[in-house]
N, C-alpha and C positions, 0 to 999 in steps of 0.2 A: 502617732500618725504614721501608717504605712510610708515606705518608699513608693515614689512618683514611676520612678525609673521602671523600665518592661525586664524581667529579667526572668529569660529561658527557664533558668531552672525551676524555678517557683511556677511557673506556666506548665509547662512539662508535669510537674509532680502533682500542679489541681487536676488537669486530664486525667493523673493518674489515679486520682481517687473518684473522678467522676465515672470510668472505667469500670471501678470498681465496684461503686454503686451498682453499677447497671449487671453487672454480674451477680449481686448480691440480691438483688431484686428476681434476679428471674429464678436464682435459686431457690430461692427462700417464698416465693408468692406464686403461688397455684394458678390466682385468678389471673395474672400478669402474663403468666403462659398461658394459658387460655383465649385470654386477650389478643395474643404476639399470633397464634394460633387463628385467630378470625380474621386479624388484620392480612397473614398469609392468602387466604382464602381470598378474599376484598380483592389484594392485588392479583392476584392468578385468574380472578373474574375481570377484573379491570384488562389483564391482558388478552384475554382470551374474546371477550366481547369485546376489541379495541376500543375502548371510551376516547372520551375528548379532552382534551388540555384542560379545561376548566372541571371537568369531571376528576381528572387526576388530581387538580387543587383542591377539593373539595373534599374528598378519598384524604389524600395526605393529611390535609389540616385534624379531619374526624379522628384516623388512626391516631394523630399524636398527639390530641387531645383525651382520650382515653389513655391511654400512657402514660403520660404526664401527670393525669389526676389519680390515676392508679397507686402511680409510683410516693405522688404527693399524700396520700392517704394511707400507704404504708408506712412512711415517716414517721406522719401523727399519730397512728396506733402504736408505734414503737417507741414515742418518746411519750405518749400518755401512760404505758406499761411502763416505763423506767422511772415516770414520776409518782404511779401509786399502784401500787396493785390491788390495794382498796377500792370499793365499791365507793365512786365518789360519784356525782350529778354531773359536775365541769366536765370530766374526762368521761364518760358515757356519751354528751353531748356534745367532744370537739369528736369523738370516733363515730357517731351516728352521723355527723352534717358530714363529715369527710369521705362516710363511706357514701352519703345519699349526691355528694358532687358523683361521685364516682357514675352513679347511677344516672342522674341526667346527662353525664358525655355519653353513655353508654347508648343511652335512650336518642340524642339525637344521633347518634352516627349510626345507632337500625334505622331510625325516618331517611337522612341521607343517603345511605346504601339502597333502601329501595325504591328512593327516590329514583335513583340514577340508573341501577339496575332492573329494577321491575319491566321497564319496555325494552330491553335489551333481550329479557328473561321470554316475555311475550312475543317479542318478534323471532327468537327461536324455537318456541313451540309453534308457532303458526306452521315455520319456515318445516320443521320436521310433518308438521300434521297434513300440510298440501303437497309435501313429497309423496306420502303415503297415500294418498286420494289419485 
């Protein structure tokens, strides 16, 4: 049984490896920059059309749910590769449902995005087109 007690260094040293994860992850996975990449865009649209508080919730939650399952999908393809590099059924189908999460966060955070931004997007094409007129 672990110790109870909080002790810095051990706290210190898991940050250090979650740190490092996260370093390791964007090296190493294409789609995760990619990702880090859209989510940029997201936020510089969110500032740029000043959204709303609850829009910003909604933005955040999306971005870090893509992330999160990105990152959690890399794992699983990583530790299914270290358990066989044979052609097995299990591990085709923990790396297919893992990449296919990936794909439903993906898939609601485009409906979100243009949920939120689409009349944002529209109210600045108007705004440019009755300039011009």
């Amino acid at each position: 049984m672990k110790n109870k007690s909080f002790k810095s260094e051990s706290f210190f040293k898991s940050q250090g490896y979650a740190r490092n994860g996260i370093k390791l992850i964007f090296k190493n996975e294409r789609n995760f920059k990619i990702e880090l990449v859209m989510a940029v865009v997201a936020i510089l649209s969110g500032v740029f059309f000043q959204i709303g508080h609850f829009e910003w919730i909604a933005i955040s939650l999306v971005i870090s749910m893509v992330l999160i399952s990105e990152s959690i999908n890399s794992a699983i393809e990583a530790l299914c590769d270290t358990v066989s590099q044979d052609f097995k059924i299990n591990v085709k189908y923990a790396k297919d449902v893992s990449a296919g999460a990936v794909l439903v966060s993906v898939a609601v955070s485009v409906v979100t995005g243009l949920i939120i931004f689409l009349p944002y997007i529209i109210d600045f094409i108007k705004n440019i087109f009755l300039k011009m007129v």
